[in-house]
C-alpha positions as a Python dict, from the first residue, in 0.01 Angstrom:
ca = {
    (1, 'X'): (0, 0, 0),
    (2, 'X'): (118, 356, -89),
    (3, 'X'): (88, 588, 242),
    (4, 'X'): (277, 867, 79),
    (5, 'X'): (510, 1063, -98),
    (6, 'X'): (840, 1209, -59),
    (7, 'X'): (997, 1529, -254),
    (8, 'X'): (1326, 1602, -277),
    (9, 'X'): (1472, 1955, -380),
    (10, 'X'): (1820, 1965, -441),
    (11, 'X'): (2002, 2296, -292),
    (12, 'X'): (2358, 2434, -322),
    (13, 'X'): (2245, 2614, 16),
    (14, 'X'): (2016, 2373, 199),
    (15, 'X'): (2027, 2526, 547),
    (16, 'X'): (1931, 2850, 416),
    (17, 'X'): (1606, 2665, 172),
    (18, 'X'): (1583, 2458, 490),
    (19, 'X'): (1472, 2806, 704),
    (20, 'X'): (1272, 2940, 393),
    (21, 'X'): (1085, 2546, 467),
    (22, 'X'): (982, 2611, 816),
    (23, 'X'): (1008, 2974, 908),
    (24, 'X'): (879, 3179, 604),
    (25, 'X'): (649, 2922, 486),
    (26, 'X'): (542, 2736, 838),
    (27, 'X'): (558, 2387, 678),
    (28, 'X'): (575, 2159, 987),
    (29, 'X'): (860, 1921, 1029),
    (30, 'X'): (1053, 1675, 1222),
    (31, 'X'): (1453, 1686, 1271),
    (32, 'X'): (1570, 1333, 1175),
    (33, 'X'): (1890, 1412, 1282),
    (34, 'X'): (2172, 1707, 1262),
    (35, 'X'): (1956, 1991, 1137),
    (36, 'X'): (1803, 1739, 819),
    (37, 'X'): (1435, 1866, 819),
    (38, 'X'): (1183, 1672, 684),
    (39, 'X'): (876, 1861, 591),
    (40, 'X'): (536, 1798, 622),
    (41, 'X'): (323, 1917, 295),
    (42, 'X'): (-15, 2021, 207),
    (43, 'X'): (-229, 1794, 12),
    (44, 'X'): (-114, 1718, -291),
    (45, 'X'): (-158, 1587, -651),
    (46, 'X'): (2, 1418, -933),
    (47, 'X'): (-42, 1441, -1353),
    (48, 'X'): (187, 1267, -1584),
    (49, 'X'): (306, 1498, -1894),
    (50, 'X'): (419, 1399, -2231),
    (51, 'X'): (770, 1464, -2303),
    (52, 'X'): (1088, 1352, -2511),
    (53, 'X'): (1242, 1216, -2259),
    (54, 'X'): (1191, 1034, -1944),
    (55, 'X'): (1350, 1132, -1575),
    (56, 'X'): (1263, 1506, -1547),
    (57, 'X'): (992, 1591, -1276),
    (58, 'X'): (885, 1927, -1148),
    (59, 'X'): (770, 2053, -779),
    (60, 'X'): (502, 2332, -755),
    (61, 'X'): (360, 2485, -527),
    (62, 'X'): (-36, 2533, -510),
    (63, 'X'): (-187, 2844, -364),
    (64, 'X'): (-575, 3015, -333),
    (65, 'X'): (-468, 3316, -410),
    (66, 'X'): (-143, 3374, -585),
    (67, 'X'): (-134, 3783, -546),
    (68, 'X'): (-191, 3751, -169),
    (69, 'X'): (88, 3507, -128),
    (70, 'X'): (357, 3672, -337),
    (71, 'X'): (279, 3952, -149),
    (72, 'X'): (339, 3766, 180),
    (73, 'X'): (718, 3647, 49),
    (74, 'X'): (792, 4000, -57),
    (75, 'X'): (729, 4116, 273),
    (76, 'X'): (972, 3799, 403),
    (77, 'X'): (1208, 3888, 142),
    (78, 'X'): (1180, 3632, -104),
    (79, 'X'): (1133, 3737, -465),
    (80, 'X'): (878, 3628, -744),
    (81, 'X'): (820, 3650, -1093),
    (82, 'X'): (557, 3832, -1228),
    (83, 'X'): (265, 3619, -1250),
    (84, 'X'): (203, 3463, -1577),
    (85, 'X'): (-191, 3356, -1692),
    (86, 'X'): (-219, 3030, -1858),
    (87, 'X'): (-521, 2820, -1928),
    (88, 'X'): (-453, 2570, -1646),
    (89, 'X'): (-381, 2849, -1337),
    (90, 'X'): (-161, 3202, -1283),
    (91, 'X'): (191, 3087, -1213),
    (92, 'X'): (484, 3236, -1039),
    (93, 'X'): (839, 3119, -973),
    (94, 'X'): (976, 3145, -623),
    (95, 'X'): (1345, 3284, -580),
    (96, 'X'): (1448, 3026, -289),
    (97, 'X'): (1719, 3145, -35),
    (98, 'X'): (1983, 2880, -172),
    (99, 'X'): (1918, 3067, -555),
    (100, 'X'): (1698, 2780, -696),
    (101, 'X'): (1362, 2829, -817),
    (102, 'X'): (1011, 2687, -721),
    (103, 'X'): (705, 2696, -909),
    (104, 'X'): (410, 2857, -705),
    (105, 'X'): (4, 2879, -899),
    (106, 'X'): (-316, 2894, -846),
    (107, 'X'): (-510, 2644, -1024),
    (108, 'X'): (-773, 2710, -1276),
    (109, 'X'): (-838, 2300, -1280),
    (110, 'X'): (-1099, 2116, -1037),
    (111, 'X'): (-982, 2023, -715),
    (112, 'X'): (-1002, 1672, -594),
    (113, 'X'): (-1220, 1547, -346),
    (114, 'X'): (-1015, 1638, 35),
    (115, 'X'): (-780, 1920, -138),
    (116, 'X'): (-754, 2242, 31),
}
């Protein structure tokens, strides 16, 4: 039986996306050990793309209103791109503290059943 999943986000700077994790974003989490955080995540969902090649995955982000929260990680310091309207959802990429980037929308799709 599948209980869950785990993401992994790969960081040149972990400690600092680490913070960004738990103290600008409040995602709870446990310590398993010398600082390693593991994060506890909203609800989430899964779609399978076409593409040319097999291997690459993507993280985002999903958000009820993505003006209001850009708002709230300018005010924390952490930049955005302007937001970007496409048929499935307004989309913004998150500057994380390590320099990586995160993608952050809110959907225009359905939600399932028990999603925020």
């Amino acid at each position: 039986m599948i209980t869950g999943a785990h993401v992994i986000i790969s960081s040149t700077a972990p400690d600092k996306d680490r913070a960004f994790f738990r103290d600008v974003l409040g995602f709870g989490h446990i310590d398993a050990g010398e600082g390693w955080l593991i994060f506890q995540l909203p609800p989430a969902e899964l779609a399978v793309h076409p593409a040319q090649k097999n291997g690459f995955h993507e993280f985002y982000l999903q958000c009820d209103d993505v003006v209001s929260q850009i708002a709230a990680l300018h005010s924390a310091g952490i930049a955005c791109t302007p937001v970007q309207s496409l048929s499935w959802g307004l989309l913004t990429r998150i500057t994380l503290p390590g320099g990586g980037e995160l993608g952050m929308y809110q959907p225009r799709h359905a939600l399932i059943e028990g999603e925020q």
